[in-house]
N, C-alpha and C positions, 0 to 999 in steps of 0.2 A: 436547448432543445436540439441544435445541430449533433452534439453526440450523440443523442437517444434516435435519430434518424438515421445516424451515419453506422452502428451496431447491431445487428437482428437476435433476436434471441438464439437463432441457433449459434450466432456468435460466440457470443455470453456462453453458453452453456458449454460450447468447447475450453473458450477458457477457464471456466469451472473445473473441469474435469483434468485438469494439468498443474506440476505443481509450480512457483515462482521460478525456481531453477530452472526446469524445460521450458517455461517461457525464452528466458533470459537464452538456451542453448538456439530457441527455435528462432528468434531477432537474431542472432550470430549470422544463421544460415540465409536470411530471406534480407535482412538489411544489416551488413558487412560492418557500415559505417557508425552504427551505433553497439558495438562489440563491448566500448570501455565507458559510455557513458547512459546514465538514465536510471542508472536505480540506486537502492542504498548499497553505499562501502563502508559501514559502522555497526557494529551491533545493536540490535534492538531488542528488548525485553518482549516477551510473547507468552503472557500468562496463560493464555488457551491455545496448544503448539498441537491439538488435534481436532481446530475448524478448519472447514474446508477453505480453499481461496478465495476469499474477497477480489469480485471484480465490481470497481463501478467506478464514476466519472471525481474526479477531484474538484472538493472545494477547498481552497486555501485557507487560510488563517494564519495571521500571528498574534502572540499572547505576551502577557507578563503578568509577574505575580508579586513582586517585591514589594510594589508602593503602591500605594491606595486610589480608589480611583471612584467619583462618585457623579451626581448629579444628574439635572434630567437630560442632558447633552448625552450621556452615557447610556441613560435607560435608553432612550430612541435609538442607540446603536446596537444596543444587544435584542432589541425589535427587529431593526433591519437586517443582522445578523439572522434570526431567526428563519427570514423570509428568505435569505440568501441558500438556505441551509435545505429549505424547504423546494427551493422552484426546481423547475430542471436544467440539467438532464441529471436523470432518475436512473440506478440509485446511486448512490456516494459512496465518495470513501474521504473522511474529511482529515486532513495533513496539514498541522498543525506547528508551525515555527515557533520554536519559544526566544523569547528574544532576550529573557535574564540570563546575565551571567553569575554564575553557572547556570545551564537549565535544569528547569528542575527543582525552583524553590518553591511553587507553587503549583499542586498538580489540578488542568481544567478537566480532566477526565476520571469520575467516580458513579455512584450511585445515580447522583438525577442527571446529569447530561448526557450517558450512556440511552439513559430510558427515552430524555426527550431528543435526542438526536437519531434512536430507529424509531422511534415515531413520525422524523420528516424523515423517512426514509434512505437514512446512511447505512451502512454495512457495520462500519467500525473506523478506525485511526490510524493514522502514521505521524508518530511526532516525535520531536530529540527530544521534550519536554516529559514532564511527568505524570504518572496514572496512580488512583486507590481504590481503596473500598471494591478489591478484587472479588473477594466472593458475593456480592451484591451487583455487579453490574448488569445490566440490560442482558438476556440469552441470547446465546449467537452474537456477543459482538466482539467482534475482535480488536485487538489492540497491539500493535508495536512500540512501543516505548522506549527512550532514553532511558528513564529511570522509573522507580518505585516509589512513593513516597508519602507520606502520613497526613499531611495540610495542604488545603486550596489554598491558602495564605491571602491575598489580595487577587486571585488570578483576575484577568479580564483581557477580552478581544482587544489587538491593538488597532486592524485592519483585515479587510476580507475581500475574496474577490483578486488578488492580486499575486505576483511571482513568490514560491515560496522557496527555501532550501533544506532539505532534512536529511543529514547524513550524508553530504552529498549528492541524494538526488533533486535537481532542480525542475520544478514543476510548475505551470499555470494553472488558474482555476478552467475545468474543461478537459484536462486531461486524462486520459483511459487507465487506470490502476490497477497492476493486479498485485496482490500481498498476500505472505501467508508466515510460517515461523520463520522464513527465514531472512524474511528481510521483503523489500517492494522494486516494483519494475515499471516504468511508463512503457505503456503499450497502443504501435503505432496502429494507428483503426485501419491504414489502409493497407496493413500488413496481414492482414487476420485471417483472411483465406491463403494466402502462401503459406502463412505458418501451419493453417491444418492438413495443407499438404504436403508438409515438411515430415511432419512429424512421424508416417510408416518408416522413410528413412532414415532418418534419426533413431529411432526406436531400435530396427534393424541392425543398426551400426553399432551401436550399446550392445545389444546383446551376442551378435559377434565377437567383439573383442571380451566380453567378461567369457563367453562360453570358452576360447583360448584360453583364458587365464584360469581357469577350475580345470581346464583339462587334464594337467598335468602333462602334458608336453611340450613345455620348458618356454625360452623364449624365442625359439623359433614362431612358434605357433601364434601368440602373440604378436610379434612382427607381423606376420603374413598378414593377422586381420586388421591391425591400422591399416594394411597399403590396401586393403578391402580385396 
């Protein structure tokens, strides 16, 4: 509930409106120190590469899918799972460690957990692990993924609630997400208003240097607008 108090909707709705890379340029400018770390440095598969940006609060998870896994020790976990999935802060983005090696032999994301996981109000995923059943999944939800792949196999939650790492980015459960084709970025909550004030001059600066660069006045001109 501290993120859903510490974000305002007009928050949210700037970060909506921006895509994972201008995040990533607008943290360069407002906090220096997180330049090289906090988001993915791997490819991730992005079956739907024209929804908008998924912002919302990370829940953790890690999975496997290789070996079987049963009993009612297991059912009561994927309950409290459920409830983890479910409480706030509101809405999610649930990030997903797969802990087989390889990832990816067993995919937790298809048809039904797509539908019941924007039912407790998630957005979508970020996981090195694997996703199916692409033309059926829940609308609007998005997915970054390691891989593609054909079988759930045995999948099952290993642990929730806890540190996760996907691609390099290392994350707690609580933390601010924004994701979109091109990968995900941890977004500092008490950065959010610099960043929207960053952003006329950032924008400014971009279109400076390309306007040099279509000009056709060589690289002089160019030059001139890096030095601004």
């Amino acid at each position: 509930s501290e993120g859903k108090i510490m974000v305002t909707e007009s928050q949210f709705a700037f970060l909506r409106s921006i895509d994972t890379p201008t995040v990533c340029n607008l943290i360069e400018i407002v906090a220096p120190e997180r330049r090289g770390a906090g988001y993915t440095v791997a490819h991730l598969h992005c079956p739907f590469p024209d929804l908008a940006p998924m912002v919302g609060f990370a829940k953790t998870v890690t999975i496997r899918a290789r070996d079987a896994v049963s009993g009612s020790s297991y059912m009561q976990k994927r309950m409290d799972y459920l409830d983890y999935v479910g409480a706030a802060p509101q809405p999610s983005v649930v990030l997903i460690q797969d802990l087989d090696e390889p990832a990816g032999y067993g995919a937790f994301w298809g048809e039904v957990q797509t539908n019941v996981h924007k039912a407790l109000g998630c957005l979508g995923t970020v996981t090195n692990g694997s996703v199916r059943d692409i033309p059926a999944v829940a609308l609007d939800f998005q997915m970054l993924a390691g891989s593609v792949g054909p079988s759930h196999a045995y999948v099952h939650v290993v642990d929730f609630g806890i540190p996760v790492t996907i691609h390099g980015m290392s994350t707690k459960s609580g933390d601010l997400i924004h994701a979109d084709r091109h990968g995900a970025v941890i977004v500092p909550v008490d950065k959010i208003d610099p960043m929207r004030d960053a952003l006329d001059g950032l924008m400014k600066q971009e279109a400076r240097i390309i306007a040099a660069a279509k000009s056709g006045q060589g690289v002089d001109a160019i030059k001139a607008a890096f030095r601004g």
